[in-house]
C-alpha atoms as one frame of an Amber mdcrd trajectory, in Angstrom:
protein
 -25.266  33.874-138.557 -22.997  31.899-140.523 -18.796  32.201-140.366 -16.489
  30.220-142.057 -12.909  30.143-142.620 -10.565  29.272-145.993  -6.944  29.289
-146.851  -6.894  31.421-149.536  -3.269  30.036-151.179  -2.485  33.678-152.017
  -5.469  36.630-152.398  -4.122  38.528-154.656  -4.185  34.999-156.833  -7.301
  33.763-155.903  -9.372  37.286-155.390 -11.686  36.614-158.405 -12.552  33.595
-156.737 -12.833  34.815-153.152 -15.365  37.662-154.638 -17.407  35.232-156.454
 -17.596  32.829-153.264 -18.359  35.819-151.246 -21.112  36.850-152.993 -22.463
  33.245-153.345 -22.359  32.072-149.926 -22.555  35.511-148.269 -20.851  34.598
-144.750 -20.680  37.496-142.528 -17.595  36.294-140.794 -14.763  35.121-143.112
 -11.546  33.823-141.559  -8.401  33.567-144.134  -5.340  31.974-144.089  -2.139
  32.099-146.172  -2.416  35.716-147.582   1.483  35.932-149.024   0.208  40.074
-148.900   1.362  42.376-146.514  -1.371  43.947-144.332  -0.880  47.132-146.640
  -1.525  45.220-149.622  -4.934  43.688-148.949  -7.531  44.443-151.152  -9.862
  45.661-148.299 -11.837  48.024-151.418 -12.902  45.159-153.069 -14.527  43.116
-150.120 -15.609  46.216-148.877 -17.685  46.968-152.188 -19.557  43.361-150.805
 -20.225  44.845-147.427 -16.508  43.600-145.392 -14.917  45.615-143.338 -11.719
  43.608-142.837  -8.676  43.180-140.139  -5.648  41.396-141.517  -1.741  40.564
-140.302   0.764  39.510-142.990   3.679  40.390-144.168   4.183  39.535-147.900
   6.051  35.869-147.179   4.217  32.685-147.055   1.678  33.032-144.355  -0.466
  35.774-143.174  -4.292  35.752-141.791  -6.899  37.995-142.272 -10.661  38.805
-140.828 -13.569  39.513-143.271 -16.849  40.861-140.939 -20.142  42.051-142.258
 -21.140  42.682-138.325 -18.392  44.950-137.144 -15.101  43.842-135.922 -13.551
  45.531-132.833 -10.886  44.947-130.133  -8.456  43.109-132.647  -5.509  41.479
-131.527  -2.946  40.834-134.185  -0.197  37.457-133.209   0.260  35.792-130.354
   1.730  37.150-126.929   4.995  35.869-126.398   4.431  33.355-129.277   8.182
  31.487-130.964   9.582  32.689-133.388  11.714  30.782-136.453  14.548  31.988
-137.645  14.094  35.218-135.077  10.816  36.390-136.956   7.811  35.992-135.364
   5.290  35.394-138.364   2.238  36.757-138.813   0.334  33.323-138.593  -2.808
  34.761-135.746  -5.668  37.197-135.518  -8.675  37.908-133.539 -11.054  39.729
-133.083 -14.951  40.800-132.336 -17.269  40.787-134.795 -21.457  40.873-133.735
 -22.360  38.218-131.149 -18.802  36.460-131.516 -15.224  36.042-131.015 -13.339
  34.098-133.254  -9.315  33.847-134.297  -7.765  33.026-137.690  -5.065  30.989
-137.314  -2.300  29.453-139.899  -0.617  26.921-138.016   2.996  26.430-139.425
   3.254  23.242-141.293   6.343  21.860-139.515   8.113  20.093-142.685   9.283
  17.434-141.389   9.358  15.360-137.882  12.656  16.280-136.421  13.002  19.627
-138.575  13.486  22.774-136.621   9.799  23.678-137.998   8.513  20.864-136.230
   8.904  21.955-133.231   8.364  25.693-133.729   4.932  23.978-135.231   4.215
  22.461-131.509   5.351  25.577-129.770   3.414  27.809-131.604   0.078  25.328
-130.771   1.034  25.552-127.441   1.413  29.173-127.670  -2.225  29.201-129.057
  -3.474  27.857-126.230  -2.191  30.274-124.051  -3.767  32.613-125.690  -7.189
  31.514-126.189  -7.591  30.042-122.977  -9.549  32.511-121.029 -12.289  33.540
-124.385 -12.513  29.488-124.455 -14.107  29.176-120.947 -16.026  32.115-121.471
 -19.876  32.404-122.004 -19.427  34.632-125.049 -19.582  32.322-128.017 -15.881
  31.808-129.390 -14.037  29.850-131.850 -10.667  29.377-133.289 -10.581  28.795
-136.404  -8.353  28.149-139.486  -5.148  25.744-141.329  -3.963  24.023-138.394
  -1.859  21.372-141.020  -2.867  18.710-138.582  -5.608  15.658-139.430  -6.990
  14.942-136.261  -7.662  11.181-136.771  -6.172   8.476-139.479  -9.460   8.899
-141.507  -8.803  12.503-142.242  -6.155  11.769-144.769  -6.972   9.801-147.709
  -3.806   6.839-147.136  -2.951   7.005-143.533  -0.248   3.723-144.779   1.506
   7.179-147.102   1.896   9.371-144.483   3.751   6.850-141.929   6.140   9.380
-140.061   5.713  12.509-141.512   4.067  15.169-139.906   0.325  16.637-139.992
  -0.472  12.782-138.328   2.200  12.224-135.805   1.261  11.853-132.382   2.945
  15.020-130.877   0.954  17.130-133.131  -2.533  15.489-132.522  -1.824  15.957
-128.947  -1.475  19.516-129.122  -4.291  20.064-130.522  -5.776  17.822-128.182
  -4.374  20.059-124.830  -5.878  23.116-127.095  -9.445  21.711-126.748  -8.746
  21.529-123.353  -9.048  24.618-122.876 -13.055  24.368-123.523 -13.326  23.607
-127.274 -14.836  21.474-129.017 -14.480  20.450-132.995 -17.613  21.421-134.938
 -17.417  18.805-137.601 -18.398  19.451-141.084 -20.684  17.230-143.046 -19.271
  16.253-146.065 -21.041  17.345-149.930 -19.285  14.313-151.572 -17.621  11.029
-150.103 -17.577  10.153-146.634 -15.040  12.027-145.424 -15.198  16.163-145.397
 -11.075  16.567-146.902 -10.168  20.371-147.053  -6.944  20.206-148.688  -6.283
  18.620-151.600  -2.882  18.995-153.094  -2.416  20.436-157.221  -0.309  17.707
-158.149  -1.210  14.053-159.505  -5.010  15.015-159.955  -5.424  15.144-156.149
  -8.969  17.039-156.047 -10.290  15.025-158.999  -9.301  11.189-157.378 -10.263
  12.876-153.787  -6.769  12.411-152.309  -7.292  14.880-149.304  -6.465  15.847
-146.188  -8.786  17.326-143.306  -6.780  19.672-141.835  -8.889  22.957-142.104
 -10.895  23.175-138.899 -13.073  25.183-136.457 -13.090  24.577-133.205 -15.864
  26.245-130.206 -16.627  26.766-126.999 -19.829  25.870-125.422 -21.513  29.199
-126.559 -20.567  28.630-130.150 -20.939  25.238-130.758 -24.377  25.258-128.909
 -25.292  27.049-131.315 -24.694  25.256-134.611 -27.143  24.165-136.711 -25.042
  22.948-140.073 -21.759  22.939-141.096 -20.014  21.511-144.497 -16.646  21.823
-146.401 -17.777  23.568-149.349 -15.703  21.090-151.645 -17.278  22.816-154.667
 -15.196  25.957-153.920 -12.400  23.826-154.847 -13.171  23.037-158.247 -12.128
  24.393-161.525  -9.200  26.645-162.415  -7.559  29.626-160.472  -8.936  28.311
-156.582  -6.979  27.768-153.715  -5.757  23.840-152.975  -8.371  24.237-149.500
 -12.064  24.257-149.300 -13.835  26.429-147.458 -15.362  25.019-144.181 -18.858
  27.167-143.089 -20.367  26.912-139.823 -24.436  28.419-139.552 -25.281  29.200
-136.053 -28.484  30.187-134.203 -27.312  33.473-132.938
């Protein structure tokens, strides 16, 4: 079985390349972030022409999350219960949902901005929210994952100049340890190998030739329970996803498991 999860950076943008990767790498579960489609305006015809049925939560503005299953996908839960909200919306930035032998959630974590900024710390409540909610499926025996754009590099190696990013945000120590008090929970990163370089970056920003001179970010990741991650036999950012014109600024990350 093999799932994997992207930001998309817009589908409607990118769905020529989302088709073409589909076809290529033929996942059966696809996790998306950062839609910027309403739930309405999904193109659920032309995944489904690929053999997708798909589940997705958005609402036109810059997030949304979507599921893409080639094994069914049943009891779907759409946000977070009694997640924050910013600026009295609560965005649609979660999903989850069955599909075959597994559970997984898509999740956009919100970026945060800035340390100090309002979105900063509707970033860490929302993590904590997460946690909430996955808690019981992560000390389950069912094989579960969460995974998605958390916007958060879990170590100074996952960002290409740690001495660049001195206090901003996807490094600072409040947001690692969220993510840390998530994994407590029961999960455990599945780390990616790496295609190119020593480090698997996901995110590599437009700007200043960023993908070409490798000036990433890892921040695109897939955490597991015991049931999921027992299960893995390879995983890899698919960096080459990432290349050319008209793709998203992430990489896929794909997870094959045993199952």
């Amino acid at each position: 079985m093999r799932v994997a999860t992207w930001n998309i950076n817009s589908v409607g943008a990118r769905l020529p390349r989302l088709l073409e990767w589909l076809e290529g790498s033929a996942p059966d579960v696809l996790c998306l972030q950062e839609l910027k489609c309403t739930a309405d305006a999904f193109p659920y015809e032309a995944v489904r022409d690929l053999g997708y049925e798909t589940e997705a939560h958005g609402d036109g503005r810059w997030n949304g999350v979507a599921i893409l299953s080639k094994v069914g996908i049943t009891d779907v839960v759409r946000g977070l219960d009694a997640g924050p909200a910013y600026e009295d919306v609560q965005e649609p930035r979660a999903i989850s949902a069955t599909c075959g032998p597994v559970r997984v959630w898509s999740v956009y974590v919100p970026n945060g901005r800035e340390v100090g900024h309002a979105h900063y710390q509707y970033k860490l409540d929302w993590l904590a929210a997460l946690k909430t909610a996955v808690a019981d499926d992560a000390a389950g025996e069912r094989p579960f994952a969460v995974l998605g754009d958390f916007n958060v590099a879990p170590t100074d190696r996952d960002v290409w100049d740690i001495k660049l990013f001195d206090g901003a945000t996807h490094v600072s120590a409040a947001e690692r340890t969220a993510l840390a008090e998530l994994e407590k929970t029961g999960l455990t990163e599945v780390m990616p190998r790496a295609l190119k370089y020593d480090v698997p970056f996901t995110f590599w920003d437009y700007r200043e030739l960023g993908f070409q001179k490798n000036k990433g970010m890892r921040i695109d990741l897939v955490l597991g329970n015991a049931g999921f991650t027992g299960a893995v036999t390879d995983a890899y950012a698919d960096r080459e996803a990432r290349r050319g014109k008209g793709t998203s600024d992430h990489a896929p990350v794909v997870v094959d498991l045993d199952l």
